[in-house]
C-alpha positions as CSV (number, residue, x, y, z in Angstrom):
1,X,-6.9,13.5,-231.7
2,X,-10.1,12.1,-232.0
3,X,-12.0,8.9,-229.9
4,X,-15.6,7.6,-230.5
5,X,-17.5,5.3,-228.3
6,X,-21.0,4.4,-227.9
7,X,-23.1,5.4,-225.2
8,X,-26.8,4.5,-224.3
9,X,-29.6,7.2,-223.8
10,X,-30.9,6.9,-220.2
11,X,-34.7,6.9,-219.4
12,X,-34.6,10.3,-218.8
13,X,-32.8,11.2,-221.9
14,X,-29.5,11.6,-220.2
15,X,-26.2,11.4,-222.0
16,X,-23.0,9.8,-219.9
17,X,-19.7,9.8,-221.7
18,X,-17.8,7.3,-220.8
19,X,-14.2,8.1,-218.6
20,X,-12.3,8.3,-222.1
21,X,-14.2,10.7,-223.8
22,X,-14.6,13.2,-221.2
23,X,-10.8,13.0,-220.5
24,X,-9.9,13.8,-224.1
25,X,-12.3,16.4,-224.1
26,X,-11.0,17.9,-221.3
27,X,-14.4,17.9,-219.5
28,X,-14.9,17.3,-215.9
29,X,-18.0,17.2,-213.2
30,X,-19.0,20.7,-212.6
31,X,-17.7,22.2,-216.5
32,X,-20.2,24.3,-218.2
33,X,-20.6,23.3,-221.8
34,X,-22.3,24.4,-224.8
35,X,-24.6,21.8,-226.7
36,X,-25.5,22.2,-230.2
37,X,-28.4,20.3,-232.0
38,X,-28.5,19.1,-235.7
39,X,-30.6,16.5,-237.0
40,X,-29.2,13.4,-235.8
41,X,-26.1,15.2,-233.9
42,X,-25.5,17.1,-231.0
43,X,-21.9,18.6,-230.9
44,X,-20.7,19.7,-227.1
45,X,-18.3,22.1,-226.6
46,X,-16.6,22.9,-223.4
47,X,-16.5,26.5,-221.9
48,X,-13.3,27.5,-220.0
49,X,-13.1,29.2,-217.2
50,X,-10.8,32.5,-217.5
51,X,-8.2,31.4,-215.4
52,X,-7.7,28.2,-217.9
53,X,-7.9,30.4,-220.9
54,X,-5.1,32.3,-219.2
55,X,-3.0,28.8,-219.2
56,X,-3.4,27.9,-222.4
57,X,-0.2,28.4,-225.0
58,X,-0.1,31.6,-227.3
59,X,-0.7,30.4,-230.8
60,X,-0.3,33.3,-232.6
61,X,0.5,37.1,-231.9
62,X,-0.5,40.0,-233.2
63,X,-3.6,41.7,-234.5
64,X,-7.0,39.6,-236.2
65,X,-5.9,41.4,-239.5
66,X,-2.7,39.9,-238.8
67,X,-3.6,36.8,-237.9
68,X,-6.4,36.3,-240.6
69,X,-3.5,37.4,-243.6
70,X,-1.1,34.5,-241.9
71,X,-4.2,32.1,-241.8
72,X,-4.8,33.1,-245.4
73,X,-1.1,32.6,-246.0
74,X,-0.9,29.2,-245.1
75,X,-4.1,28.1,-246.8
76,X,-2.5,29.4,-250.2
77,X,0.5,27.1,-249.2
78,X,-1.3,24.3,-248.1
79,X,-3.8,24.7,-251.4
80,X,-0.4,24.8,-253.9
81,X,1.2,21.7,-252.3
82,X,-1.7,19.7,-252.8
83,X,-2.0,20.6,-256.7
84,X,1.6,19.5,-256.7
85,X,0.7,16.7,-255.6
86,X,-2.0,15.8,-257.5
């Protein structure tokens, strides 16, 4: 899911995201984020805690060899159905 909404830069070149975005995002008062910088983008990116990494679902199992071959896998798929298609 993505939202977009426009926000104003403060005098002191603070950033407030408006109620919507910060609740899609996940992000609330106190989170530690990571900003990134590109000309004419910043990108911020929440960090979790440990304890909400431990909440979040399993995606996958198994090894990063594993997981990088089923990645790989599905790519291959993904990539043969579109040339079907097209």
């Amino acid at each position: 899911m993505t939202t977009q909404d426009k926000a104003t830069i403060g005098k002191k070149g603070e950033i407030l995201p408006k109620k919507s975005l910060r609740e899609v995002a996940g992000i609330k008062p106190g989170d530690k984020v990571i900003i990134e910088a590109y000309p004419g983008k910043l990108i911020i990116n929440k960090i979790y805690s440990v304890e909400e990494l431990l909440e979040m679902p399993i995606i996958s199992k198994g090894t990063p060899e594993e997981i990088k071959k089923e990645i790989e896998k599905v790519a291959q798929l993904q990539e043969k159905i579109t040339n079907e298609e097209y």
